[in-house]
N, C-alpha and C positions, 0 to 999 in steps of 0.2 A: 503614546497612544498606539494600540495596533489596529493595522489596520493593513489588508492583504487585495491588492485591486486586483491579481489576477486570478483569484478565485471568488472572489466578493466579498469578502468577509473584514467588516468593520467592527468598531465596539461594540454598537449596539445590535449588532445582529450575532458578534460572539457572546454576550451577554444570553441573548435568545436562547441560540442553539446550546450554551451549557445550562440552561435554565431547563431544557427538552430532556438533554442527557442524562441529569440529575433525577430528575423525576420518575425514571426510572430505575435508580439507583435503589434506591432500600431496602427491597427483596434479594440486592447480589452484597447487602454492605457486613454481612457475615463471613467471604469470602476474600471479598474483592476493595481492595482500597479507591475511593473516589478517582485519585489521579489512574490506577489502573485498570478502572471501569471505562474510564473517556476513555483511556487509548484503546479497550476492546472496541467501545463504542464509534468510534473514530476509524479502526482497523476495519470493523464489520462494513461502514459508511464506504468505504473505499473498495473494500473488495464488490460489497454490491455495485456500486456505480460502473466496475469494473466490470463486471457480466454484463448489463445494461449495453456499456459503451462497444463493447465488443458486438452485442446482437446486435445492434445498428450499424456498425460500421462492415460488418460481414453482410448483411441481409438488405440496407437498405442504400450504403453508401459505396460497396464493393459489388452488389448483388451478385453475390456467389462466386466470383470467378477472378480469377488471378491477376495478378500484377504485373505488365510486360516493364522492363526497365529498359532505358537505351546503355545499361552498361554491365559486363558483367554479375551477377550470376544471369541475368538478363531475364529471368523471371523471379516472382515471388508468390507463393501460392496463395491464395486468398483468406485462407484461416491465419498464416503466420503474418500476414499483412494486418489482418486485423488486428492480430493479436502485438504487433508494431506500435499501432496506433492506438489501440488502446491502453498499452501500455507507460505514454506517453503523457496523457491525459491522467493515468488512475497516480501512475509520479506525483504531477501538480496537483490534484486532488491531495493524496496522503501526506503529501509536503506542507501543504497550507493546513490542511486540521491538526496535524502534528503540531507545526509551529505556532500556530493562533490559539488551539483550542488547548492542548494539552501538555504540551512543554515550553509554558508562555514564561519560564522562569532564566530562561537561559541568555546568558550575557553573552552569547559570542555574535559577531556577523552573520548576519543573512546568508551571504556568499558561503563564508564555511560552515553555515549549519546544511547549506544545497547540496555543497561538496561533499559531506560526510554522509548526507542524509542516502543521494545518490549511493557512494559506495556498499553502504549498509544493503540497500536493495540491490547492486550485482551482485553481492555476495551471497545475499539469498537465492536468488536466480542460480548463479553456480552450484548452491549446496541443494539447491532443491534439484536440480538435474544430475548432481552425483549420486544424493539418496534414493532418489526414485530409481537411476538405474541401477544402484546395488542391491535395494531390495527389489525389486520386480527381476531382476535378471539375474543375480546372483543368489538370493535367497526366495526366491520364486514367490515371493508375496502378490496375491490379488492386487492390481495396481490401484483400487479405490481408495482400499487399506494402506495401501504403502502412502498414496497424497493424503489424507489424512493423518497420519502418523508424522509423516514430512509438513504437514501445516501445522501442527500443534506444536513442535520443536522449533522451528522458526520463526513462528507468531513469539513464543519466550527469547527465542534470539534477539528477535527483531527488537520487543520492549527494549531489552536489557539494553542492545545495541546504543538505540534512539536515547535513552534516557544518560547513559555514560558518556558515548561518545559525539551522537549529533547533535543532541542540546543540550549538551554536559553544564553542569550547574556550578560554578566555578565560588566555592566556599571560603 
């Protein structure tokens, strides 16, 4: 039975929300295969929540201003704090719909589907911050275009990632 306490999500509420996901499918199932619909749909769900989590923890739980630390670098600016923490939060979010809702196939442990899941997203992180500054400072691309360009290469990474390596379907 699955069933995920630290983000809520039990049978009958996974049942729900792919019943939600589905229903929207139809108009993309010329394109897009169900299982790669949820993981946009699932990817979309996170990245939202992740704007979301971020304006409130900048604006209402940081109100704007910086983080003193008692220990080296001994401050933390208040965007990159936020962006700390909601980073942290949008993790466990992408990790539970990932693993409940759309790679409910995979036989390996919890533990190394976190382990792998995690690496998959520093990597991103890393590649997102070499592309972007290759293209914006090397090839002087408008930076909009370059994070756009850099999210649609790594959303494909990312799938491919999640589906081979962090919930690898063991045949």
């Amino acid at each position: 039975m699955l069933n995920c306490p630290i983000i809520g999500i039990n049978f009958s509420m996974r049942k729900a929300l792919l019943k939600l996901i589905d229903f929207f499918y139809p108009p993309f199932s010329r394109w897009f295969s169900i299982h790669t619909f949820r993981y946009i749909a699932s990817g979309g769900t996170t990245a939202a929540s992740g704007i979301v989590v971020y304006y409130i923890v900048y604006n209402f739980i940081l109100h704007q201003k910086d983080v003193i630390l008692p220990f080296h670098p001994w401050m933390i600016t208040a965007p990159v704090a936020a962006l700390i923490i909601e980073s942290v939060i949008t993790f466990i979010i992408g990790f539970g719909l990932n693993k409940y809702l759309v790679f409910t196939k995979s036989e390996l442990k919890g533990r190394i589907q976190l382990f792998r899941y995690g690496t998959v997203v520093m990597t991103n992180v890393l590649l997102n911050f070499a592309m972007l500054k290759l293209m914006v400072e090397t090839f002087h691309f408008y930076p909009t275009i370059a994070k756009f360009i850099c999210t649609a290469i790594l959303a494909v990474f990312s799938y491919f990632s999640q589906k081979h390596f962090s919930f690898k379907i063991n045949k």
